[in-house]
DRENZA-839203 format. One line per field, with one value per residue (C-alpha): residue number from 1; x, y, z. Coordinates in nm, 2 decimals. Example, Ala and Ser with C-alpha at 12.3 -4.5 7.8 and 13.67 -1.06 7.14 Angstrom:
num (1,2)
px (1.23,1.37)
py (-0.45,-0.11)
pz (0.78,0.71)
# end
This chain:
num (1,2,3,4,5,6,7,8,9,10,11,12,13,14,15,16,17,18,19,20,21,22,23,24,25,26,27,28,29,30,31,32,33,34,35,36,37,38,39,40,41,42,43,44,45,46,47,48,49,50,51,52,53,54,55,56,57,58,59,60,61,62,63,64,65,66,67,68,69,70,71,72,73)
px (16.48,16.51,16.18,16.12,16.39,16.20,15.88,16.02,16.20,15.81,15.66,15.95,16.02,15.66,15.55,15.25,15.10,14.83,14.75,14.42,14.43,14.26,14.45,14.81,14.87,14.71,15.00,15.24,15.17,15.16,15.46,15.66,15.54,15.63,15.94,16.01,15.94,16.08,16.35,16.51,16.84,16.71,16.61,16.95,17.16,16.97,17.01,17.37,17.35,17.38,17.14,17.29,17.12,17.04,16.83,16.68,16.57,16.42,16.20,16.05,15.99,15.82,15.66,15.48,15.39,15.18,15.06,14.85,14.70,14.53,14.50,14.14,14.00)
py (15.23,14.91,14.88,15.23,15.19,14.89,15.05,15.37,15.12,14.98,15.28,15.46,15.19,15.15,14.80,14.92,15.05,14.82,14.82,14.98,15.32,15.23,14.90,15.01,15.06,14.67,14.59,14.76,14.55,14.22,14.33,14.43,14.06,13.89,14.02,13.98,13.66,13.51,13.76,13.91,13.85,14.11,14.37,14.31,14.38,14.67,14.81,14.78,15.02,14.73,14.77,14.55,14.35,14.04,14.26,14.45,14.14,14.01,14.30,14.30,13.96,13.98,14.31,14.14,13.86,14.06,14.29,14.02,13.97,14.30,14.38,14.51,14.16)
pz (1.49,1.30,1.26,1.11,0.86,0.77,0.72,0.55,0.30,0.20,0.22,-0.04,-0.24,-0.36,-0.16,0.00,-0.39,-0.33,-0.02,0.06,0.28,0.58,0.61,0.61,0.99,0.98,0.72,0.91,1.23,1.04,0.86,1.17,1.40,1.03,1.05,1.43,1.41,1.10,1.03,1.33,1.19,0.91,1.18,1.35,1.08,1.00,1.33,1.30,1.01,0.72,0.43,0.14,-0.13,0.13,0.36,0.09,-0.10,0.22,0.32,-0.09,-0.05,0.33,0.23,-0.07,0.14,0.38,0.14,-0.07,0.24,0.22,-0.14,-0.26,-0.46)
# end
């Protein structure tokens, strides 16, 4: 569940704007291992129903990171 909140966040807060069509499920992978990995705290807090300006601030900043991975050049 966690992990979908996460992703609905990007999606609905505009972070995947640049992120070419046919790559997002790519982003979302990389996105989702990035955050596993270096954030599991993040997810953790999320799944206990927190969403505060620490975890939001996180997922802009990871989301971005990923995402200029895939941006058309």
């Amino acid at each position: 569940m966690e992990e979908q909140v996460a992703i609905i966040y990007c999606g609905t807060k505009g972070l995947l704007r640049d992120v070419p069509v046919h790559k997002v499920k790519l982003f979302e992978n990389d996105f989702l291992a990035f955050m596993r990995d270096n954030h599991g705290d993040v997810l953790e807090t999320i799944k206990n129903g927190i969403i505060n300006d620490e975890v939001t601030g996180i997922l802009d900043r990871a989301a971005a990171d990923v995402a200029s991975r895939y941006q058309s050049r």
